[in-house]
C-alpha positions as CSV (number, residue, x, y, z in Angstrom):
1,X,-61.5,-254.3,-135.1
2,X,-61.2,-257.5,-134.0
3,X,-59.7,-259.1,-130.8
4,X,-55.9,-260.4,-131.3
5,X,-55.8,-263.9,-133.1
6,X,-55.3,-266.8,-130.9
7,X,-55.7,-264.6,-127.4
8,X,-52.8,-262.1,-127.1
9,X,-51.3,-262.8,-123.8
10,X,-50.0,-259.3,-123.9
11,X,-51.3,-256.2,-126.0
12,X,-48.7,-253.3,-126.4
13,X,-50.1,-250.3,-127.6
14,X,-47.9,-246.9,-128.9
15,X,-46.6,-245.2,-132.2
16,X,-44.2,-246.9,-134.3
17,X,-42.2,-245.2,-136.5
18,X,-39.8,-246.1,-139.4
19,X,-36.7,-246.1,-138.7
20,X,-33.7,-244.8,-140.4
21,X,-30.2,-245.8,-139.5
22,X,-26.9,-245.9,-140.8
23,X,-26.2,-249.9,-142.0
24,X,-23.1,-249.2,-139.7
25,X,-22.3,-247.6,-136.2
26,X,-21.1,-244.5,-138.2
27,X,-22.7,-241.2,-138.2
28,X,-25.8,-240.0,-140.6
29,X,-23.1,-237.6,-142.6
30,X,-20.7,-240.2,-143.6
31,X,-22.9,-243.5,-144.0
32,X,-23.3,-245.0,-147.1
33,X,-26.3,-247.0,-146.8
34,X,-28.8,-247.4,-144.7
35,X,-31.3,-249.6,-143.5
36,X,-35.4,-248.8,-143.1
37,X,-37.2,-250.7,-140.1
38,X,-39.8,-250.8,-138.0
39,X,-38.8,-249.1,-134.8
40,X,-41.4,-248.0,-131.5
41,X,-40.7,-248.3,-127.8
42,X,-44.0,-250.8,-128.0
43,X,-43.8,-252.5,-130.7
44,X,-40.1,-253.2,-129.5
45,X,-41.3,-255.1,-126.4
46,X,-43.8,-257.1,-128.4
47,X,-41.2,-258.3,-131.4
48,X,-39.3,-259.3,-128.4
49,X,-41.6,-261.1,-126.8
50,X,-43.0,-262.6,-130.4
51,X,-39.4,-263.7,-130.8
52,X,-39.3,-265.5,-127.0
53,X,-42.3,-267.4,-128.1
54,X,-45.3,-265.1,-126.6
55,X,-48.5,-264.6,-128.2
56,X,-48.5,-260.9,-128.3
57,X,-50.2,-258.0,-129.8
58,X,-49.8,-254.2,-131.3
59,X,-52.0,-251.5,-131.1
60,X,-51.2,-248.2,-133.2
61,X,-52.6,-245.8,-136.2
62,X,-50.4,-245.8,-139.0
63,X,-50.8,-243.4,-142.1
64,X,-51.9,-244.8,-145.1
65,X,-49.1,-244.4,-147.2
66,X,-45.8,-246.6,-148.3
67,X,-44.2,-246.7,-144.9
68,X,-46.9,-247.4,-142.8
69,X,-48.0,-250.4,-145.4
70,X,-44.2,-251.8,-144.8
71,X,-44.2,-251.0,-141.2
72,X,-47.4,-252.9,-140.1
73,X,-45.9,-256.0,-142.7
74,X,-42.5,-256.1,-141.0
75,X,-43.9,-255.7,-137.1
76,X,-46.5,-258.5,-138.6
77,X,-43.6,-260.8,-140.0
78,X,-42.2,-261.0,-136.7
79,X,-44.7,-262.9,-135.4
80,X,-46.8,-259.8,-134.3
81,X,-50.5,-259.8,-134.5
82,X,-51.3,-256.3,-135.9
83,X,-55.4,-256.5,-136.4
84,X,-55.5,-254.1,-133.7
85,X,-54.1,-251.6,-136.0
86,X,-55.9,-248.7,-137.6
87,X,-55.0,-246.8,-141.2
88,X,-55.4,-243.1,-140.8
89,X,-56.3,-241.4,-144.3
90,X,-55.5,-237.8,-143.2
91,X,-52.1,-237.9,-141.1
92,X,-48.6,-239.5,-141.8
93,X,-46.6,-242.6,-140.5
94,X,-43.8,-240.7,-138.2
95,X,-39.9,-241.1,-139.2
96,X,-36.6,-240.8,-137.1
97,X,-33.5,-241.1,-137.9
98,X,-30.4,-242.1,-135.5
99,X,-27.1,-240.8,-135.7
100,X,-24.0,-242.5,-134.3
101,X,-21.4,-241.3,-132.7
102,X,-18.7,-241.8,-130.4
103,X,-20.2,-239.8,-127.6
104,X,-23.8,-241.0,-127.9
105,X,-26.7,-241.8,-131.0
106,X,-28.7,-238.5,-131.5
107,X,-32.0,-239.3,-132.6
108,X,-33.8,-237.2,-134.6
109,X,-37.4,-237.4,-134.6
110,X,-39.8,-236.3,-137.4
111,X,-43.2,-237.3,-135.8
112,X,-45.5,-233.7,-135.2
113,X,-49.3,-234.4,-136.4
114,X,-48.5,-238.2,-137.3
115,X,-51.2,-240.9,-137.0
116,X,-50.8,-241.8,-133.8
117,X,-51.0,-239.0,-132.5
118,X,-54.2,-238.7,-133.5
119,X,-55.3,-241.7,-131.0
120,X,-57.8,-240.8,-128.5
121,X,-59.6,-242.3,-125.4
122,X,-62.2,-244.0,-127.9
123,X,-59.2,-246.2,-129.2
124,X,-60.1,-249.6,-128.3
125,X,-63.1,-251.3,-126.5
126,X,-62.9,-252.0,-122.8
127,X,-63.6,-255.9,-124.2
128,X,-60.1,-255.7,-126.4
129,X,-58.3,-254.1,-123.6
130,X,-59.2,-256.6,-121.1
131,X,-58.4,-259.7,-123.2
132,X,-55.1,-260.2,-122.6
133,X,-53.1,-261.0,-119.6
134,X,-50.9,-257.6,-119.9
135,X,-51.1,-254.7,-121.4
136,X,-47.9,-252.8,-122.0
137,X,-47.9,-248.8,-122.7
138,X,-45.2,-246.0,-122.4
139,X,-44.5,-242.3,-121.1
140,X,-43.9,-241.7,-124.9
141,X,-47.6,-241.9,-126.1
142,X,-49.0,-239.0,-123.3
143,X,-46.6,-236.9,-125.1
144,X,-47.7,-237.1,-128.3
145,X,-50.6,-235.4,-128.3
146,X,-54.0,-234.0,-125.7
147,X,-55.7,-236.9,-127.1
148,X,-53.1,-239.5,-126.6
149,X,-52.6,-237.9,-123.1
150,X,-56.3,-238.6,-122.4
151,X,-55.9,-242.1,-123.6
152,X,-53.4,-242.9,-121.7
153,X,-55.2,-241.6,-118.7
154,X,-58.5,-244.0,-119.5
155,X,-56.3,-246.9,-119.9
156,X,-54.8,-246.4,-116.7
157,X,-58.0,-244.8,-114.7
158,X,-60.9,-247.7,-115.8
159,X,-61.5,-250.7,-113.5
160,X,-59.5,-253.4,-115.6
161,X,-58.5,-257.0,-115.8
162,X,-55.7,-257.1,-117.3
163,X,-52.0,-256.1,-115.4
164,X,-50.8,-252.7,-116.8
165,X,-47.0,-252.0,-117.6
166,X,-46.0,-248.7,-118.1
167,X,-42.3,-247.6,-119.0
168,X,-41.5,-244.1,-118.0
169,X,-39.8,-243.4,-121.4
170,X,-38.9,-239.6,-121.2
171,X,-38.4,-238.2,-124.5
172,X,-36.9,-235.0,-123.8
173,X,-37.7,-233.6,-127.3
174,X,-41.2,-234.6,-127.1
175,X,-41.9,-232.3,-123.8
176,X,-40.1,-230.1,-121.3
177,X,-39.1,-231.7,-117.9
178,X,-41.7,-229.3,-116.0
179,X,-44.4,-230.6,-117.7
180,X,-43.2,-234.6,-117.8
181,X,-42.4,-235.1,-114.1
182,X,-45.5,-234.9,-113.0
183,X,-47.5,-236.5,-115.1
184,X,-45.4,-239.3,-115.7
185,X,-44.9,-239.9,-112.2
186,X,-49.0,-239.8,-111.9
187,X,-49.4,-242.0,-114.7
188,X,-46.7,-244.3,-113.0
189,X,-48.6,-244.3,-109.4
190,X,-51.9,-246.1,-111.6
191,X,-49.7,-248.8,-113.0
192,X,-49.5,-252.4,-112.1
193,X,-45.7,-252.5,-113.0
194,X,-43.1,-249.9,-113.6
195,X,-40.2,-249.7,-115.5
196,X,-38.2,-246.2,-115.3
197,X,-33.7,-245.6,-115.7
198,X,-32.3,-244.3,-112.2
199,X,-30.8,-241.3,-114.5
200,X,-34.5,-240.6,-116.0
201,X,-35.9,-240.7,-112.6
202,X,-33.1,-238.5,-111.5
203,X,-33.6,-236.1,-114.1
204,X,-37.7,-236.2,-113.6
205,X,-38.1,-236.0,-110.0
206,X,-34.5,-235.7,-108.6
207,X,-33.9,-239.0,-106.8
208,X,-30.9,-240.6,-106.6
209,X,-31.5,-244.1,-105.4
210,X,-33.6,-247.5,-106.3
211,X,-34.8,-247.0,-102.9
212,X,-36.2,-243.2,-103.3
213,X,-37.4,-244.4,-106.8
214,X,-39.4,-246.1,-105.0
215,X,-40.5,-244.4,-101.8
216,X,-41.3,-242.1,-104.5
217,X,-43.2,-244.4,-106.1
218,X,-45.3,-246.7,-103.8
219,X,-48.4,-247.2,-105.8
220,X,-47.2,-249.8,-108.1
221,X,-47.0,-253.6,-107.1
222,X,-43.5,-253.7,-108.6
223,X,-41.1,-250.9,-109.6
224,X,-38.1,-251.9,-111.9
225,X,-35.2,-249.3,-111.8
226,X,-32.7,-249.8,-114.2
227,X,-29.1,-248.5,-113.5
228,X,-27.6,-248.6,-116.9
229,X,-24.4,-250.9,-117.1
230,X,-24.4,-251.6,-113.0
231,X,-27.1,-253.4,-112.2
232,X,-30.9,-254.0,-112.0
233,X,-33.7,-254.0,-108.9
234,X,-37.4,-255.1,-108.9
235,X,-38.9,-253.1,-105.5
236,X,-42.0,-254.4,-104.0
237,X,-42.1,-255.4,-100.6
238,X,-38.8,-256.2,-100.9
239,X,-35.6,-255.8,-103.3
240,X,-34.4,-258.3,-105.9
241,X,-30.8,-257.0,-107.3
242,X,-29.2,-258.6,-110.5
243,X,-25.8,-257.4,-111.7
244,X,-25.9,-256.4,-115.7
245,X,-23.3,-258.2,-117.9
246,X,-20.7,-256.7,-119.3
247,X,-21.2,-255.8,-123.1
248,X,-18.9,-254.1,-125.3
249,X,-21.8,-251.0,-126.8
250,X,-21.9,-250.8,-130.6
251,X,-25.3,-248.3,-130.1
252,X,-27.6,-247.9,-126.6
253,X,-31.1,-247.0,-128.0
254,X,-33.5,-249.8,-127.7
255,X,-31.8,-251.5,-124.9
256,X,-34.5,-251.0,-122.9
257,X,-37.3,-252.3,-124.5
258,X,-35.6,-255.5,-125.1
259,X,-34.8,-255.4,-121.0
260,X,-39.0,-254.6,-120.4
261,X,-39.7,-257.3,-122.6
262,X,-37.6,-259.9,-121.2
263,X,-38.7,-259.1,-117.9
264,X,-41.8,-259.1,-119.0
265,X,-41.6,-262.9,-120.5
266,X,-40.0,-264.1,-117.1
267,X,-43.3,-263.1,-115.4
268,X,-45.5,-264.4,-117.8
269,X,-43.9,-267.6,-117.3
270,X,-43.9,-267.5,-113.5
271,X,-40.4,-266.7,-113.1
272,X,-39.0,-265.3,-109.6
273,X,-37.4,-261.8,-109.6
274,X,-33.8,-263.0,-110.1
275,X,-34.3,-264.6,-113.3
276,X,-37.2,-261.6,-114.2
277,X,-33.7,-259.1,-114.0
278,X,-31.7,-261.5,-115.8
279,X,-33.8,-262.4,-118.7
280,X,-33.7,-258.8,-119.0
281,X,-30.2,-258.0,-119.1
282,X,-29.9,-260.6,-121.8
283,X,-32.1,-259.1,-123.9
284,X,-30.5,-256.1,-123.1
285,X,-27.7,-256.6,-123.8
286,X,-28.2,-258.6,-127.1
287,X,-29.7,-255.4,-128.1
288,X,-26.4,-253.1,-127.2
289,X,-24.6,-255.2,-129.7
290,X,-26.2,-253.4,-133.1
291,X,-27.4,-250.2,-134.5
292,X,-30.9,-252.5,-135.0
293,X,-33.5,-252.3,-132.4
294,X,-34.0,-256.2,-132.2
295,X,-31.1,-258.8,-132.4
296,X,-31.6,-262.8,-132.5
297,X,-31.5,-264.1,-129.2
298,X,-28.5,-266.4,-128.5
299,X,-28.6,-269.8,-128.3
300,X,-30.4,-271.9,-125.6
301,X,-27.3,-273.3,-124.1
302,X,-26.2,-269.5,-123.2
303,X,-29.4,-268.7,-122.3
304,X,-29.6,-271.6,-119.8
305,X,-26.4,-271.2,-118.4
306,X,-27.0,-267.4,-117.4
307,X,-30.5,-267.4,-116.4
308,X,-29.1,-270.5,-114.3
309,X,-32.0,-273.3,-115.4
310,X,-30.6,-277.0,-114.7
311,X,-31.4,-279.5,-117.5
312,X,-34.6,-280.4,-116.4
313,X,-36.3,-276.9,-116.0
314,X,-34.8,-275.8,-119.0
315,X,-36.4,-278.9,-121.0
316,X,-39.9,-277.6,-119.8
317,X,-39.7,-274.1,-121.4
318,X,-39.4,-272.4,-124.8
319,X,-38.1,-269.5,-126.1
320,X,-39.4,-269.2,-129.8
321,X,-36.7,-270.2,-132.4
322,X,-33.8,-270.4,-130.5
323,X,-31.7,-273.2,-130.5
């Protein structure tokens, strides 16, 4: 395998699934038609960041079979480089299926034994992991298997050059909350950056607050806690809070991804905290408006306006096709 085309600035590395979803926000029962995507907490974040005009990478196994063949081709149209990616002859692509409805989307996951899982702490050369700038992983791919745990846990352990982002992710339906709080808060403590809910952190270790969040968390150089529709705060040695904007929900899941990526592409560009949060909420919140898992982004003149860039700054950056 062969090192990202063009130097990744940021590898993300996790299973990718395809995605089935109801072509509107109506339930699995009643939906006439349906759409078949891409759709992976990682590969998420780097579409997003492909789409903001980031050179970005995604590491996975697929099966060798139909859906894996479209999968990698979709992730890959997006502006994706997917030469980290390996075909696995003896194990499926993983499917899931979400299901609308007024008081929440079920997702229903059909992943058990799939090629990713079958990932292992051999995956990838130290030289491929250290090539680009950040490396972005998830809470989801420890779950998925021993061998993904140990992954996980060589990724994070090894001396390293690149910045690691980890997003807590808990999947309830992947493993029990006795067993995740733990050792998602262990695997949390080795990161460079943190992304975790205030009602998954509650649920995981109890806390209540950004502020316990991170008390509870005081290895990484930066925690981000989001707290759903309210607000968000990047903790380090001190605490940057950006209100969330107010977005009429069509379907939640995905939201945030697209908030860990736009982060993400503030700090790659040397953005302060503020405008970290609030590239994230746009994201975000872009994201809430579909049963998709990545939206276009709006046009530059909204994107300016919020993020609060005067005429000049703005002129300097780019945010991949946007207008």
């Amino acid at each position: 395998m062969a090192e990202p085309s063009g130097g990744a600035e940021v590898l993300c590395l996790g299973e990718t699934m395809s995605l089935v979803a109801p072509a509107a926000p109506v339930s699995l029962e009643q939906a006439p038609a349906f759409t078949l995507s891409a759709g992976g907490a990682e590969s998420n974040v780097a579409i997003h960041l492909a789409s903001l005009g980031h050179r970005v990478g995604w590491a996975s196994r697929v099966g060798a079979d139909p859906l894996g063949r479209r999968m990698v081709a979709s992730i890959a149209a997006a502006g994706v480089d997917t030469g980290l990616v390996e075909i696995c002859s003896d194990a499926p692509t993983g499917v899931y299926f979400k299901d609308p409805a007024p008081h929440g989307t079920e997702v229903y996951y059909y992943r058990a034994g799939s090629a990713a899982s079958t990932m292992d702490e051999k995956f990838l050369s130290d030289e491929q992991l250290d090539a680009p700038r950040l490396l972005h992983i998830s809470g989801i791919t420890p779950a998925l298997s021993a061998t993904c745990d140990r992954l996980v846990r060589r990724l994070l352990s090894r001396d390293r050059r690149s910045l690691i982002t980890f997003d807590v992710n808990y999947r309830p339906a992947l493993w029990p909350v006795e067993q995740a709080g733990p050792r998602l808060r262990e695997l949390a403590q080795l990161a460079d950056i943190v992304f975790v809910g205030l009602d998954e952190a509650t649920t995981l270790w109890g806390v209540e607050t950004p502020d316990e969040v991170r008390k509870l968390l005081d290895g990484p150089g930066v925690v981000v806690v989001k707290d759903g529709a309210d607000a968000a705060y990047a903790l380090s040695t001190g605490t940057v809070v950006v209100s969330a904007p107010k977005v009429d929900v069509v379907e939640p899941v995905g939201a945030g991804d697209a908030f860990a990526a736009g982060y993400l592409s503030g700090l790659l560009r040397g953005e302060d905290g503020v405008r970290c949060l609030r590239l994230g909420h746009i994201l975000a919140a872009h994201s809430l408006l579909s049963t998709e898992d990545h939206m276009p982004l709006p046009d530059r003149a909204a994107l300016a306006e919020w993020l609060g860039y005067d005429e000049k700054h703005w002129r300097n950056l780019s945010f991949g096709g946007s207008e």
